[in-house]
N, CA, C and O atoms as a Maestro MAE file, in Angstrom:
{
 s_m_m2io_version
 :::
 2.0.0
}

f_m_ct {
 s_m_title
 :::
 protein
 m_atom[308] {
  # First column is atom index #
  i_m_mmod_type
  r_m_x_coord
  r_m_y_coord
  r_m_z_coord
  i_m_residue_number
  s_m_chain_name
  s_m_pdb_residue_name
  s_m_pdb_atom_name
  i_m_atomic_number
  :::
  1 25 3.211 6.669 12.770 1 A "UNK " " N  " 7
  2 3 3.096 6.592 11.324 1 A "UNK " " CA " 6
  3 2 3.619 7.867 10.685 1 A "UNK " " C  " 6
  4 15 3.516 9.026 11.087 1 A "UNK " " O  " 8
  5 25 4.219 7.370 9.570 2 A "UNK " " N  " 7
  6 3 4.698 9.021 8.467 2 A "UNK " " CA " 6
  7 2 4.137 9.268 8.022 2 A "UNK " " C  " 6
  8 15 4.421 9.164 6.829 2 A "UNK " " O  " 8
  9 25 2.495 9.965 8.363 3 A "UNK " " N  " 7
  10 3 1.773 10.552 7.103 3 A "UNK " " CA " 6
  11 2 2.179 11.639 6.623 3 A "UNK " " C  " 6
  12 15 3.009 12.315 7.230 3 A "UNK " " O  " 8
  13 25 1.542 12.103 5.149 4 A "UNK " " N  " 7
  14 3 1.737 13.413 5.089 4 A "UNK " " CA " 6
  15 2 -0.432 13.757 4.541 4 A "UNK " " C  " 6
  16 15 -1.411 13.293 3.957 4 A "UNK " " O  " 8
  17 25 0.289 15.274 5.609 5 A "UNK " " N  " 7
  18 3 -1.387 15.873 5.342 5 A "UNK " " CA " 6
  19 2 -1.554 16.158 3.802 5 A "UNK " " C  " 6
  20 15 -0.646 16.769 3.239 5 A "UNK " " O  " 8
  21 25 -2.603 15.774 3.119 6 A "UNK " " N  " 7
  22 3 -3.239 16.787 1.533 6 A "UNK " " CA " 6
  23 2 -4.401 17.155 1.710 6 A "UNK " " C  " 6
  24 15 -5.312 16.330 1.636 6 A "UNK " " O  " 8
  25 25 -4.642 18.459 1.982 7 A "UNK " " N  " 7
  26 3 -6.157 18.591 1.554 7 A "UNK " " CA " 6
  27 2 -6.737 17.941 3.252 7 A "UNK " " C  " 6
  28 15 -7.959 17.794 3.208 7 A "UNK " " O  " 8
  29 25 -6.375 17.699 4.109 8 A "UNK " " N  " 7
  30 3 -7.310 17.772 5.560 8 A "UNK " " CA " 6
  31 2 -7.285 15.913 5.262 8 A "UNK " " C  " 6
  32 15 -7.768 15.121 6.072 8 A "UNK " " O  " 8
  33 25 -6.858 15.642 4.413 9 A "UNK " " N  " 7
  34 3 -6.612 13.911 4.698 9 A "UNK " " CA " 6
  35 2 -5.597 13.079 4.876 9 A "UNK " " C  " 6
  36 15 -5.012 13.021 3.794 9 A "UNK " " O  " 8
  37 25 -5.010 12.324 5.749 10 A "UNK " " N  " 7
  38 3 -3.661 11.746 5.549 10 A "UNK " " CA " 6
  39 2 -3.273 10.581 4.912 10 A "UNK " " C  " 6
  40 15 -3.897 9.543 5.131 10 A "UNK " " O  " 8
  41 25 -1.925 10.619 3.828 11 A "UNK " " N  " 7
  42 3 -2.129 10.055 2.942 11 A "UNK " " CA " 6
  43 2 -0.503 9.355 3.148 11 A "UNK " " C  " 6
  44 15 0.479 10.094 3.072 11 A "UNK " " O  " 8
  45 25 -0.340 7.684 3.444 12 A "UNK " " N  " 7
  46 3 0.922 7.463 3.710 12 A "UNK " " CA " 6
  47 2 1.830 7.994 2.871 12 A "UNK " " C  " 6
  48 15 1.582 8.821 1.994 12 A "UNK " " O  " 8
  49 25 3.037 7.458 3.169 13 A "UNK " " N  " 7
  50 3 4.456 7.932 2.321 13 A "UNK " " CA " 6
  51 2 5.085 6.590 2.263 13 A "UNK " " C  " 6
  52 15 4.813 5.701 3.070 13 A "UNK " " O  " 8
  53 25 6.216 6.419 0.965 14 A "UNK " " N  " 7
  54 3 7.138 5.102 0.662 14 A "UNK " " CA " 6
  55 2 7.633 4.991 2.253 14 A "UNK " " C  " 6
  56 15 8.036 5.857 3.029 14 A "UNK " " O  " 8
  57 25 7.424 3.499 2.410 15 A "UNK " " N  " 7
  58 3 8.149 2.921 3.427 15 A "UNK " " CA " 6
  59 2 7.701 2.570 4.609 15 A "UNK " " C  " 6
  60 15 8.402 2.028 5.463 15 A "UNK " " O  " 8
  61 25 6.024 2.968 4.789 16 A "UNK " " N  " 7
  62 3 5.296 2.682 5.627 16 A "UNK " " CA " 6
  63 2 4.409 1.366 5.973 16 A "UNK " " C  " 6
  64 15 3.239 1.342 5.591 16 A "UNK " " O  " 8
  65 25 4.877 0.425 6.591 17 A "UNK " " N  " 7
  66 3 3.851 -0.395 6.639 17 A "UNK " " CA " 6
  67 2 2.236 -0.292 7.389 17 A "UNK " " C  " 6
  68 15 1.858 0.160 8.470 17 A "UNK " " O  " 8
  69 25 1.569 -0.908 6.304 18 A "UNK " " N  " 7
  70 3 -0.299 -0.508 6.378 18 A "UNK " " CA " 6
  71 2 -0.774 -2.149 6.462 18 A "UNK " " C  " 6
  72 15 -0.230 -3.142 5.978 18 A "UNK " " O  " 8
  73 25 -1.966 -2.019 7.246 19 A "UNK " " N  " 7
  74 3 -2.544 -3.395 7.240 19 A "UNK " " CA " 6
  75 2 -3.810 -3.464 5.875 19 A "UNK " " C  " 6
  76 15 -4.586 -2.650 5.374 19 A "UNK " " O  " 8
  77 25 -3.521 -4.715 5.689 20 A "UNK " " N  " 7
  78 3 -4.180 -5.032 4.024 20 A "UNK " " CA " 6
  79 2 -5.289 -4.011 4.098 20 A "UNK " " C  " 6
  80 15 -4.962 -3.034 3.425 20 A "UNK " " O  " 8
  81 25 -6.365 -3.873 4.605 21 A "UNK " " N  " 7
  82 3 -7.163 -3.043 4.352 21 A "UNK " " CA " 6
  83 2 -7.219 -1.538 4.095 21 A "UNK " " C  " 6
  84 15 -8.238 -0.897 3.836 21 A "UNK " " O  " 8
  85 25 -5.858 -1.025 4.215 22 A "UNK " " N  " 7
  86 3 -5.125 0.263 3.975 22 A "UNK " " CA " 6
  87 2 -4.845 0.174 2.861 22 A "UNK " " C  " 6
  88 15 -5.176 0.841 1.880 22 A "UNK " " O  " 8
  89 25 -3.958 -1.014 3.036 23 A "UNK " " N  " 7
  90 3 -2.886 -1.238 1.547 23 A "UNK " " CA " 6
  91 2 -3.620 -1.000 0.102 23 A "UNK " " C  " 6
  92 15 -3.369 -0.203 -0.802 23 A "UNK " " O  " 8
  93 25 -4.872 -2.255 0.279 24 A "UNK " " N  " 7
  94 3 -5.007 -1.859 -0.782 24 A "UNK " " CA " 6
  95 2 -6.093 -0.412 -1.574 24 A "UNK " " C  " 6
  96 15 -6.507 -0.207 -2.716 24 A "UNK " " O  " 8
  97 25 -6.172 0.073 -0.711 25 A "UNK " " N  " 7
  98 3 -6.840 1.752 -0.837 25 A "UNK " " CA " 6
  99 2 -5.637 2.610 -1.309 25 A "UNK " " C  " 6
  100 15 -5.976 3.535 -2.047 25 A "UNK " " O  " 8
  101 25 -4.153 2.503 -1.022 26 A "UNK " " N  " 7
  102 3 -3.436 2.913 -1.502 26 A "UNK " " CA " 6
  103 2 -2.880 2.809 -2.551 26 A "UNK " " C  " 6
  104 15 -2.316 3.755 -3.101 26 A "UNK " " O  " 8
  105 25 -2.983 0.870 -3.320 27 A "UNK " " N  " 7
  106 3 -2.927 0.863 -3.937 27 A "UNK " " CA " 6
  107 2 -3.687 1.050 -5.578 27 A "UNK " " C  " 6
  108 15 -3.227 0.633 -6.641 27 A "UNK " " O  " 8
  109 25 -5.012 1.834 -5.350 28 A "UNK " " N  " 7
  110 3 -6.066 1.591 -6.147 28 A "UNK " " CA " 6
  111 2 -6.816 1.023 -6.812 28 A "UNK " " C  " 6
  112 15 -7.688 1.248 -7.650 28 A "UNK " " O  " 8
  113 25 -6.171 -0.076 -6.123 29 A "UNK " " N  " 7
  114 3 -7.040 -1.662 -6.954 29 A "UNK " " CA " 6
  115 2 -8.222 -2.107 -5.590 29 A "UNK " " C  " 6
  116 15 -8.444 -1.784 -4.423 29 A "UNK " " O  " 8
  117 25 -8.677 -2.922 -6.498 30 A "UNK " " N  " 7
  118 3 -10.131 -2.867 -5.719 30 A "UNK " " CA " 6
  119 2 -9.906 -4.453 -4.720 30 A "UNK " " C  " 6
  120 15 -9.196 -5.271 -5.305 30 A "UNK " " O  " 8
  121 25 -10.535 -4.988 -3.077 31 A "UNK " " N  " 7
  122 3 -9.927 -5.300 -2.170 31 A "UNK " " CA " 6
  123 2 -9.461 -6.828 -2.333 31 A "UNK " " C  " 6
  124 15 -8.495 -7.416 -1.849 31 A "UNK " " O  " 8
  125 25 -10.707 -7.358 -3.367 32 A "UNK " " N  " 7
  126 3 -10.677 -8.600 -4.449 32 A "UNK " " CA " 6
  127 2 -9.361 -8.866 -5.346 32 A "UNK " " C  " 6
  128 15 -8.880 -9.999 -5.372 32 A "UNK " " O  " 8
  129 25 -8.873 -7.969 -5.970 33 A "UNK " " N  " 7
  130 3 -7.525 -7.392 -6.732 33 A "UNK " " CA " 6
  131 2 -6.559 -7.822 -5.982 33 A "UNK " " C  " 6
  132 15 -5.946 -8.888 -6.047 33 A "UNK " " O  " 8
  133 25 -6.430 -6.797 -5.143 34 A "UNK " " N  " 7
  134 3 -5.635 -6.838 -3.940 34 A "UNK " " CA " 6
  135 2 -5.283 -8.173 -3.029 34 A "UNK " " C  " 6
  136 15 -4.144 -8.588 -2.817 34 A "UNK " " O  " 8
  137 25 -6.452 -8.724 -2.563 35 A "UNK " " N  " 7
  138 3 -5.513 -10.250 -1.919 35 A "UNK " " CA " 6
  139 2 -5.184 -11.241 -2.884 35 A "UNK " " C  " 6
  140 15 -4.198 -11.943 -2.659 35 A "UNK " " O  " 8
  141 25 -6.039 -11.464 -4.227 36 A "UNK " " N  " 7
  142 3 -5.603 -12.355 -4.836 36 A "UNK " " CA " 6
  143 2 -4.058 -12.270 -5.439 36 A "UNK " " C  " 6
  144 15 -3.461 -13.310 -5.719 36 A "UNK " " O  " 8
  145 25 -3.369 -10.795 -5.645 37 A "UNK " " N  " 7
  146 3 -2.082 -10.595 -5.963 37 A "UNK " " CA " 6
  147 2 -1.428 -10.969 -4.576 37 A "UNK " " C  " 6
  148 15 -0.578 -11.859 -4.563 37 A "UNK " " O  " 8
  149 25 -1.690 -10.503 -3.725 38 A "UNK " " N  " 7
  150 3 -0.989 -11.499 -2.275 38 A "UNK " " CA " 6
  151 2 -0.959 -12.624 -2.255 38 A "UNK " " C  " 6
  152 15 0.185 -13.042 -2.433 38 A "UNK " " O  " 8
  153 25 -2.077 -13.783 -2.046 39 A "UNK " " N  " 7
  154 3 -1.843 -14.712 -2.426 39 A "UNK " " CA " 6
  155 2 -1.265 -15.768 -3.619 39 A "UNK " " C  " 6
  156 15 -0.973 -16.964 -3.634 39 A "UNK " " O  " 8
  157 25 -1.260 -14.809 -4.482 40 A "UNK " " N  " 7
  158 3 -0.326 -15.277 -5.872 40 A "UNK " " CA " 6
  159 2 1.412 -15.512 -5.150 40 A "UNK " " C  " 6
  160 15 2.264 -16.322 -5.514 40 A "UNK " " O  " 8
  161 25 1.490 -14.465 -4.022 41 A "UNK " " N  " 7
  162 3 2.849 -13.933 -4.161 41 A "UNK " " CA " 6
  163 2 3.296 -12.942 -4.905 41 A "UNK " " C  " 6
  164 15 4.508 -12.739 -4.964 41 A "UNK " " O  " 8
  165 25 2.186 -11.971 -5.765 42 A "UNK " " N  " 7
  166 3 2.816 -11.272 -6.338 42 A "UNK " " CA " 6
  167 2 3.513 -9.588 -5.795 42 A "UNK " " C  " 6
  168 15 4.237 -8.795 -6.397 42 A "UNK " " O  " 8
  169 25 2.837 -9.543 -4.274 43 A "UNK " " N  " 7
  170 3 3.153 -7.883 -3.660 43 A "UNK " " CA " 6
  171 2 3.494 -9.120 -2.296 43 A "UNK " " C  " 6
  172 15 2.853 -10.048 -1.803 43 A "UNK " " O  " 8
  173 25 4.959 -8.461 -2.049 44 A "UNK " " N  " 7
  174 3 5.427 -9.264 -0.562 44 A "UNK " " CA " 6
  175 2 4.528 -8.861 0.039 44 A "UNK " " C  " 6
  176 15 3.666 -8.182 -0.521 44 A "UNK " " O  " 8
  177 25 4.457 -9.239 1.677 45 A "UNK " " N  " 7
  178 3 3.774 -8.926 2.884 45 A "UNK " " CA " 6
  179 2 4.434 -9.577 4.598 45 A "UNK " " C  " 6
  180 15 5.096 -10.611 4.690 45 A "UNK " " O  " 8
  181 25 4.213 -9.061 5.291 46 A "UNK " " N  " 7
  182 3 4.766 -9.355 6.707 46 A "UNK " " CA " 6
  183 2 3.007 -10.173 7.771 46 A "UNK " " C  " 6
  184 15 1.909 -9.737 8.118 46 A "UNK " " O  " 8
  185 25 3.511 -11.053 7.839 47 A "UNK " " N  " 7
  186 3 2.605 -12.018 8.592 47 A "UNK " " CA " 6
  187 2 3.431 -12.225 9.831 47 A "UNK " " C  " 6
  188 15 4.432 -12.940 9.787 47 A "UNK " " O  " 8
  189 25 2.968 -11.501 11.160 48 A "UNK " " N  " 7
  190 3 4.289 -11.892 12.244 48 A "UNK " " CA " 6
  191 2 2.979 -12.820 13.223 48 A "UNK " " C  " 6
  192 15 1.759 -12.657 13.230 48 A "UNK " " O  " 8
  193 25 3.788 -13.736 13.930 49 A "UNK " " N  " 7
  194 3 2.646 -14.785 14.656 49 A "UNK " " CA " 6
  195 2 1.609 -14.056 15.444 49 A "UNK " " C  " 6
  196 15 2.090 -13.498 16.430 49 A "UNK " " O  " 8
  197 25 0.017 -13.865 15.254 50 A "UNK " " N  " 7
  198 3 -0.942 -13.580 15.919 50 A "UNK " " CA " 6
  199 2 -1.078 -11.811 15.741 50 A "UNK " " C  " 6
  200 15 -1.541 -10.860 16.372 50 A "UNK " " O  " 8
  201 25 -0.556 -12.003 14.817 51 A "UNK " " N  " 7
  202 3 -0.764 -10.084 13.988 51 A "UNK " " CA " 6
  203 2 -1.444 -10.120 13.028 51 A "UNK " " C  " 6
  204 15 -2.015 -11.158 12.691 51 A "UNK " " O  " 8
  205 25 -1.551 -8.862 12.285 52 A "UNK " " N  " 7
  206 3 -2.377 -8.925 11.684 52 A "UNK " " CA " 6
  207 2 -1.234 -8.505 10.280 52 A "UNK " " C  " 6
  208 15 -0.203 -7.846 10.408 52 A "UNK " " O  " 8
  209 25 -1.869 -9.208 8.721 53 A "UNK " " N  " 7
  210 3 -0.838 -9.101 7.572 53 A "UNK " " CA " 6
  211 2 -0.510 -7.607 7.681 53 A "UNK " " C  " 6
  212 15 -1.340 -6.954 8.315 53 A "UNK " " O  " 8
  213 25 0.647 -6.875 7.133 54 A "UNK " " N  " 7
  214 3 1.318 -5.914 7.252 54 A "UNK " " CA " 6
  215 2 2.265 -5.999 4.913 54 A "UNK " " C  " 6
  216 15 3.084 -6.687 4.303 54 A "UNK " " O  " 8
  217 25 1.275 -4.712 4.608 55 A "UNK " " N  " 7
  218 3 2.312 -4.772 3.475 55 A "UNK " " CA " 6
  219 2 2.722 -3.156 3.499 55 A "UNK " " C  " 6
  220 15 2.003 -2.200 3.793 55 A "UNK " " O  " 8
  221 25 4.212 -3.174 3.063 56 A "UNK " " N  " 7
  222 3 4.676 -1.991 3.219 56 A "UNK " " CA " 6
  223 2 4.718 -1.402 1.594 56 A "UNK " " C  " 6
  224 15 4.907 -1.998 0.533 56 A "UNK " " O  " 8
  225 25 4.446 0.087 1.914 57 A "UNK " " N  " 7
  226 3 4.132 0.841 0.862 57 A "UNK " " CA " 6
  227 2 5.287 1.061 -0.523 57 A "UNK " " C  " 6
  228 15 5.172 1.625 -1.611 57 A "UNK " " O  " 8
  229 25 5.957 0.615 -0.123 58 A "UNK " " N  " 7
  230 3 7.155 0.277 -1.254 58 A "UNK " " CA " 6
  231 2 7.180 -0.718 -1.777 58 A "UNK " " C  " 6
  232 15 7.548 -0.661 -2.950 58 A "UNK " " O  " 8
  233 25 6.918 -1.729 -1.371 59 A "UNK " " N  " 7
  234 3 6.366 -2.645 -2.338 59 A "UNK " " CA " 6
  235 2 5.578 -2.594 -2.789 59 A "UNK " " C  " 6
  236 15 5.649 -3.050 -3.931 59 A "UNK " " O  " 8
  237 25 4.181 -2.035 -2.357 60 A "UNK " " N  " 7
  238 3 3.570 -1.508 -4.020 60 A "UNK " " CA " 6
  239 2 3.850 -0.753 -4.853 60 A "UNK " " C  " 6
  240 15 3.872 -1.089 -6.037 60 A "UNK " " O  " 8
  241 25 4.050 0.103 -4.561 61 A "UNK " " N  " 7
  242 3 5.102 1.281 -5.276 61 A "UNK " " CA " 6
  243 2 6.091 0.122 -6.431 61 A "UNK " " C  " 6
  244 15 5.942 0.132 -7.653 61 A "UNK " " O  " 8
  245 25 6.709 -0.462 -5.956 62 A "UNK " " N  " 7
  246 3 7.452 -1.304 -6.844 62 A "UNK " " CA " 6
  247 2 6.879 -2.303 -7.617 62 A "UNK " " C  " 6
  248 15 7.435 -2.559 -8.685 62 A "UNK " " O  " 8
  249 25 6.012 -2.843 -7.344 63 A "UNK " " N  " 7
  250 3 4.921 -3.997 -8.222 63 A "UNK " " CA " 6
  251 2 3.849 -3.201 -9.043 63 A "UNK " " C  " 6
  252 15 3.474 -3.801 -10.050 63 A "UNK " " O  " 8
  253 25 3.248 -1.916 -8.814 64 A "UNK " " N  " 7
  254 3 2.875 -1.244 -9.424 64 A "UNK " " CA " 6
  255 2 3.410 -0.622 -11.042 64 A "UNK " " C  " 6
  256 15 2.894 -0.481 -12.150 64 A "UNK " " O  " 8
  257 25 4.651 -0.383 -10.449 65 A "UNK " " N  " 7
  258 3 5.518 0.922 -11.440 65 A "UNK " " CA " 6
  259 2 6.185 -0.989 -12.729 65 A "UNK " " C  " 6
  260 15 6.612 -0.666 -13.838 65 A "UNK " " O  " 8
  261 25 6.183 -1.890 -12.559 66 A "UNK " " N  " 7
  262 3 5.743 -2.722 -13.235 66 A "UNK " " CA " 6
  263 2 5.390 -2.942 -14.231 66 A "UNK " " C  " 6
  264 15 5.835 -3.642 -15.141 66 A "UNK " " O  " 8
  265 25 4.160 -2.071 -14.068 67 A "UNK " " N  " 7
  266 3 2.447 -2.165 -15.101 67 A "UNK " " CA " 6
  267 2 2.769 -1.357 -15.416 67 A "UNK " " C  " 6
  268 15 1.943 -1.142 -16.303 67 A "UNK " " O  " 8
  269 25 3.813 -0.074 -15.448 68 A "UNK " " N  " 7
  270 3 3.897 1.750 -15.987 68 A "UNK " " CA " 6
  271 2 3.893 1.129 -17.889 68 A "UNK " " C  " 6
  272 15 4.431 0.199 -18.489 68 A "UNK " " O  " 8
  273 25 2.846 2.415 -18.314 69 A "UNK " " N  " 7
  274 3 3.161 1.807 -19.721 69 A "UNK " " CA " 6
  275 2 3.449 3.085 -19.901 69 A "UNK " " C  " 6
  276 15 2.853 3.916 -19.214 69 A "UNK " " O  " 8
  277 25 4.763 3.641 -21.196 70 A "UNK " " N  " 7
  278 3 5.310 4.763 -21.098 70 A "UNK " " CA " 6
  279 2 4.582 4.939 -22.357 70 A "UNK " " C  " 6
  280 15 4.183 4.099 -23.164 70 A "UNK " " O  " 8
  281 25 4.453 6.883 -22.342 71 A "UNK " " N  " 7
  282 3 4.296 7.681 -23.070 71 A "UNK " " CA " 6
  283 2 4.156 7.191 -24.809 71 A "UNK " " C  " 6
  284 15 5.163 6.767 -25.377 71 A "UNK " " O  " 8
  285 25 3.129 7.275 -25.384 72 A "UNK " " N  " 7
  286 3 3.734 6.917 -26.738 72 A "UNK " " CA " 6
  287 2 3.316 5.531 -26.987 72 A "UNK " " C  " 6
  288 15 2.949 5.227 -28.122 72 A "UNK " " O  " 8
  289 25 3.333 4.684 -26.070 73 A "UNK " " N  " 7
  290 3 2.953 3.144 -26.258 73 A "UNK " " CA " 6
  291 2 1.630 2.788 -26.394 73 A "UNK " " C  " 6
  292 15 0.942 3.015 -25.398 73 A "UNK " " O  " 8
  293 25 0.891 2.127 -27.666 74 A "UNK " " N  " 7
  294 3 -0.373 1.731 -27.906 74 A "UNK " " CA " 6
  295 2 -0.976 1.087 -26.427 74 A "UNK " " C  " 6
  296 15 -0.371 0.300 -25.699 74 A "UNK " " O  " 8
  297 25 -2.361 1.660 -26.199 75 A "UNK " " N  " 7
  298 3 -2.829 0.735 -25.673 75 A "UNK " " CA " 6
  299 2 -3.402 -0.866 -25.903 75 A "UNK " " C  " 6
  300 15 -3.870 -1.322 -26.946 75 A "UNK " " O  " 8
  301 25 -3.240 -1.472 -24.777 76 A "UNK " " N  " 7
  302 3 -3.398 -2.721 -25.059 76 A "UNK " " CA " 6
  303 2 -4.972 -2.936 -24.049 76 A "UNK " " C  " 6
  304 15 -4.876 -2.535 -22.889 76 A "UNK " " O  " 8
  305 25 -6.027 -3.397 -24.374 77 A "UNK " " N  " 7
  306 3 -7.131 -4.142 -23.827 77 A "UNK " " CA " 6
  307 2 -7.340 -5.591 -23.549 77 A "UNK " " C  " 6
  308 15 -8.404 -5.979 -23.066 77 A "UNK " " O  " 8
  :::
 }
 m_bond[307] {
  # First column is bond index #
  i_m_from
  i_m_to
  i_m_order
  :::
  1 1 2 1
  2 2 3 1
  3 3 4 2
  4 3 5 1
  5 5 6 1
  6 6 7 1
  7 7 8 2
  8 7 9 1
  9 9 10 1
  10 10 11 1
  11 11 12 2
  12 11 13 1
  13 13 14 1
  14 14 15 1
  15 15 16 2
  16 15 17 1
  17 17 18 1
  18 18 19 1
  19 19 20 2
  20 19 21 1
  21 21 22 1
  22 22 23 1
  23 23 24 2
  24 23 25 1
  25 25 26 1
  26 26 27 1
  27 27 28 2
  28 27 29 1
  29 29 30 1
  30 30 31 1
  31 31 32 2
  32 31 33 1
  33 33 34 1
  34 34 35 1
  35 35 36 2
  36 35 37 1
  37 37 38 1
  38 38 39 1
  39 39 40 2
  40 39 41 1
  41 41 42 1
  42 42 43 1
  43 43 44 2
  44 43 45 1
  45 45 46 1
  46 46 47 1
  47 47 48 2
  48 47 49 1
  49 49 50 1
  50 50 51 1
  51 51 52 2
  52 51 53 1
  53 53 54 1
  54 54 55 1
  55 55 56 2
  56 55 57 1
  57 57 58 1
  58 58 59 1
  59 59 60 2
  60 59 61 1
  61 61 62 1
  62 62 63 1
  63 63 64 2
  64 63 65 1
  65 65 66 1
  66 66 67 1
  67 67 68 2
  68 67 69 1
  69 69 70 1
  70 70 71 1
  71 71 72 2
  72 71 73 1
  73 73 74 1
  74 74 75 1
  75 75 76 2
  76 75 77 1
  77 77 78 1
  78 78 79 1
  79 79 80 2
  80 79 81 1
  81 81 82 1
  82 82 83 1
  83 83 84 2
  84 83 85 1
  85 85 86 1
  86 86 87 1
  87 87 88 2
  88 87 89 1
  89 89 90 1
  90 90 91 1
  91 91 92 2
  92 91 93 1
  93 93 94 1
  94 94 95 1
  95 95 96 2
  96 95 97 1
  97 97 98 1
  98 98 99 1
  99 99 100 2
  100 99 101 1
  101 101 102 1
  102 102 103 1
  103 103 104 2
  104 103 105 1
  105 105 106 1
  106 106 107 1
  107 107 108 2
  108 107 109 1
  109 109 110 1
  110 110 111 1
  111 111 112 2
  112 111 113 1
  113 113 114 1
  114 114 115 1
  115 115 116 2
  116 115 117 1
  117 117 118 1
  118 118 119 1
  119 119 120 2
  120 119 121 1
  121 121 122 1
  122 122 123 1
  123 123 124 2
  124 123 125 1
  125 125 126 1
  126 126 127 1
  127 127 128 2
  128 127 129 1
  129 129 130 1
  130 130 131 1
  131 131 132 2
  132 131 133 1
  133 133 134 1
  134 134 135 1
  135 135 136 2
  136 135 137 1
  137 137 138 1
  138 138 139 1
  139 139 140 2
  140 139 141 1
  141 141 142 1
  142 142 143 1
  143 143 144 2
  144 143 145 1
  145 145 146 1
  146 146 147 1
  147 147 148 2
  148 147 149 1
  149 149 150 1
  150 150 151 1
  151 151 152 2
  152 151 153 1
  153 153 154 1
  154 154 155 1
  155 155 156 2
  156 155 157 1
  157 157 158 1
  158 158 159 1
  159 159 160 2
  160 159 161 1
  161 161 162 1
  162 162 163 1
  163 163 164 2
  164 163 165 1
  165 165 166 1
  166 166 167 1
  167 167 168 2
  168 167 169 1
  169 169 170 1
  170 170 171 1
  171 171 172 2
  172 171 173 1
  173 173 174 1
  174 174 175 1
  175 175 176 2
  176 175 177 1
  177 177 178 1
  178 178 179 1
  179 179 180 2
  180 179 181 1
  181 181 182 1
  182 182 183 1
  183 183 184 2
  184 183 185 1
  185 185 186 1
  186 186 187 1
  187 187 188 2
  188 187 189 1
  189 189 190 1
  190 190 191 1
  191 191 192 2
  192 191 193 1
  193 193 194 1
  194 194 195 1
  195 195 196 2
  196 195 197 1
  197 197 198 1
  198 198 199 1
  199 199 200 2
  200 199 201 1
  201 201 202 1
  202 202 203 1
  203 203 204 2
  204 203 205 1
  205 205 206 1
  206 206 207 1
  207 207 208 2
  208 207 209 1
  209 209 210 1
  210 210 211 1
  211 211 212 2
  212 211 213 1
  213 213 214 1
  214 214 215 1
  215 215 216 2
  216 215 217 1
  217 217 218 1
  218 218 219 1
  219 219 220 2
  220 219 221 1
  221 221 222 1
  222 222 223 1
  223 223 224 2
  224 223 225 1
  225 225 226 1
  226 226 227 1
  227 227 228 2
  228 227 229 1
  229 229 230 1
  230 230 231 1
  231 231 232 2
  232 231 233 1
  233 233 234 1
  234 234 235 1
  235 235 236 2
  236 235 237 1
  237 237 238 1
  238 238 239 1
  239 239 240 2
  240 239 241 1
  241 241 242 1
  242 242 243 1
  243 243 244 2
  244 243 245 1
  245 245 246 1
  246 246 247 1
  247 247 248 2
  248 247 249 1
  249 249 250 1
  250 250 251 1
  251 251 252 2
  252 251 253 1
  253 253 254 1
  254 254 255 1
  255 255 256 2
  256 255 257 1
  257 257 258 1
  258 258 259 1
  259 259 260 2
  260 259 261 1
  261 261 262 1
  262 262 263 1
  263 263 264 2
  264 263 265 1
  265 265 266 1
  266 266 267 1
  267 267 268 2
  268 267 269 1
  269 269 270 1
  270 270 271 1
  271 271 272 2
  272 271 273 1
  273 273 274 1
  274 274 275 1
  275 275 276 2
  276 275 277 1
  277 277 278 1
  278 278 279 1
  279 279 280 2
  280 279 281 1
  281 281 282 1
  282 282 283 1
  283 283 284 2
  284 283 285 1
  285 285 286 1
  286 286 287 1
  287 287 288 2
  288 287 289 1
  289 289 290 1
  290 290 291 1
  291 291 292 2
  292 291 293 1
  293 293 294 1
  294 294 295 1
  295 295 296 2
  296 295 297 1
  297 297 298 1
  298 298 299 1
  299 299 300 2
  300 299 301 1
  301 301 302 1
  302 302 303 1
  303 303 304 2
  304 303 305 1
  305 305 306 1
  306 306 307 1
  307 307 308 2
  :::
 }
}
């Protein structure tokens, strides 16, 4: 794996594939959040026969940056 150390904890990098229970700790959504956007189809994922799901960290990174609301823009609730 490519971690990089912060602070005495290792914290992946773009391009790493993590099994869902990683994933979504990386992604900061909570684990409920997290599969139902999988199962939507909305964050790809790697299912290889008798493995375990695999989503790589660039695709959240990319389904995330998405939701970016820029500088200046009202919030919306």
């Amino acid at each position: 794996m490519k971690n990089q150390k912060t602070q005495g904890e290792e914290k992946p990098v773009r391009g790493e594939l993590l099994v869902v229970n990683e994933a979504y700790k990386y992604s900061g959504l909570g684990r409920t959040t997290f599969y139902d956007c999988l199962k939507k189809g909305e964050i790809p994922y790697f299912h290889p026969p008798r493995g375990r799901m695999l989503v790589d960290t660039a695709d959240i990174d990319d389904w995330l940056r998405k939701y970016k609301v820029q500088a200046g823009e009202p919030v919306k609730i």
